[in-house]
Residue, then its C-alpha position, 0 to 999 in steps of 0.5 A: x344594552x338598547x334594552x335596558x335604555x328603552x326601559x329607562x326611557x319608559x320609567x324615566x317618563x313615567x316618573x316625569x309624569x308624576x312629578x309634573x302632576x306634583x308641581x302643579x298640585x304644589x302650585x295650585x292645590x289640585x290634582x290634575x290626572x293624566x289618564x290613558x285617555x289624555x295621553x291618547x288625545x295629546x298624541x292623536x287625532x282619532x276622534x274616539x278620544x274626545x268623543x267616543x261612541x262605541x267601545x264605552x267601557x274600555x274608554x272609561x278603563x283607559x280613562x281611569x287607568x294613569x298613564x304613568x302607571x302604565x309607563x313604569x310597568x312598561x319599564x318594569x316589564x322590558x327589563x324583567x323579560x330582557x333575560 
């Protein structure tokens, strides 16, 4: 049961993500991406974030990869391997 609610709190967000960037697509006509990059510098202070100097091909990874992919495939994993 926990389980199944972590899930859904993961794909929930994932979802939130999408239609956040929707709405404001809706308003303004530009498509605002939040990468896995973004999500790192909204919720931590490590400096690699914003200014990474080692490591430059994972940066460039994360930073093309949404992070509201990552969040419905974490949802999408707990509740397939919950068995």
């Amino acid at each position: 049961m926990v389980v199944g609610i972590v899930a859904l709190v993961f794909w929930l967000a994932g979802f939130a993500v999408i239609a956040t960037q929707m709405w404001g697509y809706l308003q303004t006509a530009t498509w605002q991406p939040f990468s896995f990059i973004d999500a790192g510098r909204l919720f931590s202070d490590q400096l690699w974030f914003s200014q990474p100097n080692q490591w430059l091909g994972l940066y460039r990874i994360l930073d093309w990869i949404p992070v509201s992919l990552v969040l419905v495939a974490m949802g999408y994993l707990i509740v397939i391997s919950d068995d």
